[in-house]
C-alpha positions as CSV (number, residue, x, y, z in Angstrom):
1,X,153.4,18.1,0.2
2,X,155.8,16.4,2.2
3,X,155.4,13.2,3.1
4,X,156.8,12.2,6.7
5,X,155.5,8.9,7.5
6,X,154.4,6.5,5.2
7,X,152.4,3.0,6.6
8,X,151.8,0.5,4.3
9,X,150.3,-3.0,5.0
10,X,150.9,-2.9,8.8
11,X,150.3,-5.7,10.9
12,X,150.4,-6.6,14.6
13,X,149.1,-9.4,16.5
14,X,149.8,-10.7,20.0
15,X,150.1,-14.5,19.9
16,X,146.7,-15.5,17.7
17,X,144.9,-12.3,18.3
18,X,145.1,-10.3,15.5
19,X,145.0,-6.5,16.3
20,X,145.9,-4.5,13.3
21,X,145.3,-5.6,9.8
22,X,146.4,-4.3,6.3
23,X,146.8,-0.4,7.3
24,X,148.0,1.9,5.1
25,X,148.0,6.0,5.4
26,X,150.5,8.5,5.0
27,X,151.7,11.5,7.5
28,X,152.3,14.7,5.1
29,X,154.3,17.3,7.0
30,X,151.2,19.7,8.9
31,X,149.1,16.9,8.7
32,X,146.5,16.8,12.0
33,X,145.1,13.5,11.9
34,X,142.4,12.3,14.6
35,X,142.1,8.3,14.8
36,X,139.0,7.9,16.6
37,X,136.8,4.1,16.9
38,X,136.1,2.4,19.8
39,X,138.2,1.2,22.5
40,X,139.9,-2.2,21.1
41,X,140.0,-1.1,17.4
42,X,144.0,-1.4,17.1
43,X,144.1,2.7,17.7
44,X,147.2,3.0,20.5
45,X,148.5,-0.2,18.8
46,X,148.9,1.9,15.9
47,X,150.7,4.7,17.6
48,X,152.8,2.4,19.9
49,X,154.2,0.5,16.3
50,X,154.7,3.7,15.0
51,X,156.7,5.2,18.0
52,X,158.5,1.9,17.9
53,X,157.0,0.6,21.8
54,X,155.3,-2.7,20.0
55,X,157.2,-4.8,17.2
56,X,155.0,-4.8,14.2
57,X,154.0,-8.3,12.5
58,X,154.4,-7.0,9.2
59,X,154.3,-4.4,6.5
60,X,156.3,-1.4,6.3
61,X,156.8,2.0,7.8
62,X,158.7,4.3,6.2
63,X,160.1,7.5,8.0
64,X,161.3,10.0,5.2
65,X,161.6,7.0,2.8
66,X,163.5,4.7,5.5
67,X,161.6,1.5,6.2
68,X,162.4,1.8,10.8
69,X,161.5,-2.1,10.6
70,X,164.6,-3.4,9.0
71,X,167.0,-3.1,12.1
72,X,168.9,0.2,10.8
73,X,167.5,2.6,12.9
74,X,168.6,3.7,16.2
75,X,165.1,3.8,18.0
76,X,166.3,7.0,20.7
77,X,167.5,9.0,17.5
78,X,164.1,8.0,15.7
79,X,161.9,8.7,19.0
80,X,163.2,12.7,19.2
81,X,161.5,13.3,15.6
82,X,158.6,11.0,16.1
83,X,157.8,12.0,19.6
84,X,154.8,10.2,21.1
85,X,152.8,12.1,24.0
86,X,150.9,9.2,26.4
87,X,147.7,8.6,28.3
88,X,149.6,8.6,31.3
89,X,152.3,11.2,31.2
90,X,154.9,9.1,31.4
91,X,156.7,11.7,34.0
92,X,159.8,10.9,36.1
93,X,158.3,11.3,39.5
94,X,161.8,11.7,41.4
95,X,162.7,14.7,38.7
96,X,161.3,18.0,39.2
97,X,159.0,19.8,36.0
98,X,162.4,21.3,34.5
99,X,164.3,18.2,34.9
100,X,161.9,15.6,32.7
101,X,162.1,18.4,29.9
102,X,166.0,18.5,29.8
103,X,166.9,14.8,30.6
104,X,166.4,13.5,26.6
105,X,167.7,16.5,25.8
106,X,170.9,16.0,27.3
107,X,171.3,12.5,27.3
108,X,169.8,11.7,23.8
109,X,170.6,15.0,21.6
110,X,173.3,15.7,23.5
111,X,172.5,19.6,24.5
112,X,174.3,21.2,26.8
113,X,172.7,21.9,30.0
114,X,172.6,25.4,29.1
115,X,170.8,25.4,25.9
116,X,168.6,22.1,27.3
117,X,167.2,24.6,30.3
118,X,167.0,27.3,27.6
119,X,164.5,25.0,25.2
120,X,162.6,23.6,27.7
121,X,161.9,26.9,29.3
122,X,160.7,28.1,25.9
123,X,158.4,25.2,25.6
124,X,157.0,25.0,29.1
125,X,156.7,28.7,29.0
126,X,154.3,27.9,25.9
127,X,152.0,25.3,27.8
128,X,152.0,27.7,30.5
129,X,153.7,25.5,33.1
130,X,157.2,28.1,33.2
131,X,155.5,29.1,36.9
132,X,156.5,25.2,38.3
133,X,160.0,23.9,37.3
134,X,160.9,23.4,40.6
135,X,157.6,21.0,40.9
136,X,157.5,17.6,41.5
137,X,154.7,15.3,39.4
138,X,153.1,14.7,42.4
139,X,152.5,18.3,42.9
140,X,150.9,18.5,40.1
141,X,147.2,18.3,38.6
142,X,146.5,15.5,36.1
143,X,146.1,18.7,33.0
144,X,149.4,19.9,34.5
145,X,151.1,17.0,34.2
146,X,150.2,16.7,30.6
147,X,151.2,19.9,29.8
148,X,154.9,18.8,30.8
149,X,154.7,16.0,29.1
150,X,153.7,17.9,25.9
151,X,156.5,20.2,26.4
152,X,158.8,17.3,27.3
153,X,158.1,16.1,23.8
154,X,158.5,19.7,22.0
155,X,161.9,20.1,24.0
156,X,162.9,16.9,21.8
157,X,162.4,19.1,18.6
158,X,160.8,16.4,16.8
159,X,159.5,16.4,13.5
160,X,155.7,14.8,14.5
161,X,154.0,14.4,17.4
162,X,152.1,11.1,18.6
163,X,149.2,11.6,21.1
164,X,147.6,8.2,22.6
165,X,144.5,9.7,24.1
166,X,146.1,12.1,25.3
167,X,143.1,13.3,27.7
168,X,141.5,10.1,28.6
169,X,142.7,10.2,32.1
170,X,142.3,13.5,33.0
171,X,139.3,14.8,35.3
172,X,136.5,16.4,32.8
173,X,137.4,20.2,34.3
174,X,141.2,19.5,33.5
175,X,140.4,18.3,29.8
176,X,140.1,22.0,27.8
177,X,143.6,23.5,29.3
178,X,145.2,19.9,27.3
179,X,143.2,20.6,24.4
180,X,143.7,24.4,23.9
181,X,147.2,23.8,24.2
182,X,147.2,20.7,21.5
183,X,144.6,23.5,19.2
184,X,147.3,25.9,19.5
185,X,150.3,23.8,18.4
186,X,148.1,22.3,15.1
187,X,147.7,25.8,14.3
188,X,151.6,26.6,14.9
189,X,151.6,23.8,12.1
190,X,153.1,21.2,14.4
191,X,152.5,17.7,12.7
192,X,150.7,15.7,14.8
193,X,149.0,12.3,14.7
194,X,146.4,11.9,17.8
195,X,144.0,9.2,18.7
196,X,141.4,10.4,20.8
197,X,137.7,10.2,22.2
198,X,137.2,13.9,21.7
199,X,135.2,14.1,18.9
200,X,134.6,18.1,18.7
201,X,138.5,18.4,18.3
202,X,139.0,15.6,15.4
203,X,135.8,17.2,14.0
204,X,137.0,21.0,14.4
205,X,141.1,20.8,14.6
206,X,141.9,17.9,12.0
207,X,143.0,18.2,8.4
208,X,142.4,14.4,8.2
209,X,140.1,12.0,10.3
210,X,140.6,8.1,10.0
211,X,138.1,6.0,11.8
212,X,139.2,2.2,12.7
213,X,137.4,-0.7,13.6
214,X,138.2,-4.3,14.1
215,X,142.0,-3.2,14.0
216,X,141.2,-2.1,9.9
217,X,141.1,1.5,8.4
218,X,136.9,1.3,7.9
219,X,137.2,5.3,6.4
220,X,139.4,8.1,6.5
221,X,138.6,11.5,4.8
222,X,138.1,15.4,5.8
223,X,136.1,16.1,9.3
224,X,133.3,17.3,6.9
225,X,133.0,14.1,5.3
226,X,133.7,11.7,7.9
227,X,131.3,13.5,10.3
228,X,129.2,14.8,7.6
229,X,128.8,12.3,4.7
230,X,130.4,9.1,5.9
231,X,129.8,6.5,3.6
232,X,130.6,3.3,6.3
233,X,127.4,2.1,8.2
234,X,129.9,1.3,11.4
235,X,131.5,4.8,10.8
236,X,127.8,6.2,10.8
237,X,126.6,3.9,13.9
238,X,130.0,5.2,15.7
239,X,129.4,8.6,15.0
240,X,125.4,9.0,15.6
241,X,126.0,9.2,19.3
242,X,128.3,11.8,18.5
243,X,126.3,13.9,16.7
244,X,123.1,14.1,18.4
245,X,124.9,15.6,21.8
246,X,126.7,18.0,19.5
């Protein structure tokens, strides 16, 4: 197996709040990891030290070996492998649909315009949005906007993928076209870390589920365990509610 990302004794904390303590897990390349616990347990903190948005307090992560905290790493170059797909889409509303999935292409990788149209048409054609290039964001329906803004983040070729909840503010009807395509690129083997509130996908799509609470790793394991057989009474309080509408 191997092994991406490596996170070892990560800590953030804004002024005396402390909102991630002592985590350590590892990214192995295929890995779909689900970080699921409730809202204020350190889980988008997580992903926003990992994409490099929030300075960590401590620890180390390592990206192929390379610790990205000790000031040697040039954060755009590092942002197209570890590509991080957000709550709120994160769209350039002035841009049209084709335009926010070249711009990091061309400004970043340095692509020619040709080849940048070229990849981004592949990828939006696989999310199914190839039909609106010439939209504007606000044209578009909250589940189509996230489908740019996933293939805004394929375009970038990147090695993993980072979603932060990534269907939290979409409208309930909207949430099943963002998942099937996010069920679709796990099984293209696309490496992808993804917090999330939807427990049927962490249960049914991950290879790995970690639960956190209080800003700590309480468990991690296989969906059959964690869901199954956890062995935490806050991962089994958390998860009751779960299971008995499933």
């Amino acid at each position: 197996m191997e092994e991406i990302l490596k996170i070892e004794h990560l800590e953030k904390s804004f002024g005396s709040n402390e909102v991630l303590r002592d985590i350590d897990f590892s990214v192995n390349k295929g890995d779909v990891i689900s970080i699921i616990g409730s809202s204020g347990s350190g889980k988008s903190t997580l992903l926003r030290c990992i994409n490099m948005l929030e300075e960590a307090s401590g620890g180390r992560i390592l990206y192929h070996g390379q610790n990205i905290l000790d000031g040697s790493v040039d954060e755009d170059q590092y942002r197209t492998k570890v590509g991080m797909v957000f709550q709120s889409f994160n769209l350039f509303n002035n841009f049209n649909v084709l335009k926010n999935c070249t711009v990091g292409q061309t400004h970043v990788l340095k692509r020619s315009k040709e080849e940048a149209n070229a990849n981004a048409m592949e990828f939006l054609k696989k999310v199914g949005m190839d039909q609106y290039i010439n939209a504007k964001p606000r044209q578009l329906s909250g589940g189509q906007k996230q489908r740019v803004a996933i293939a805004r983040a394929l375009a970038m070729s990147p090695e993993v993928l980072l979603f932060d909840e990534p269907t939290s503010a979409l409208d309930p009807e909207m949430v099943g076209e963002v998942l099937d395509v996010m069920k679709d690129l796990a099984k293209s083997g696309m490496t992808m870390l993804v917090v999330t509130h939807e427990m049927a996908f962490a249960r049914d799509i991950s290879t790995r589920v970690v639960f956190m609470a209080d800003g700590k790793i309480e468990e991690e394991g296989s969906p059959q365990q964690i869901f199954h057989n956890p062995v935490s009474e806050r991962t089994k309080d958390f998860l009751s509610r779960f299971m008995e509408n499933s």
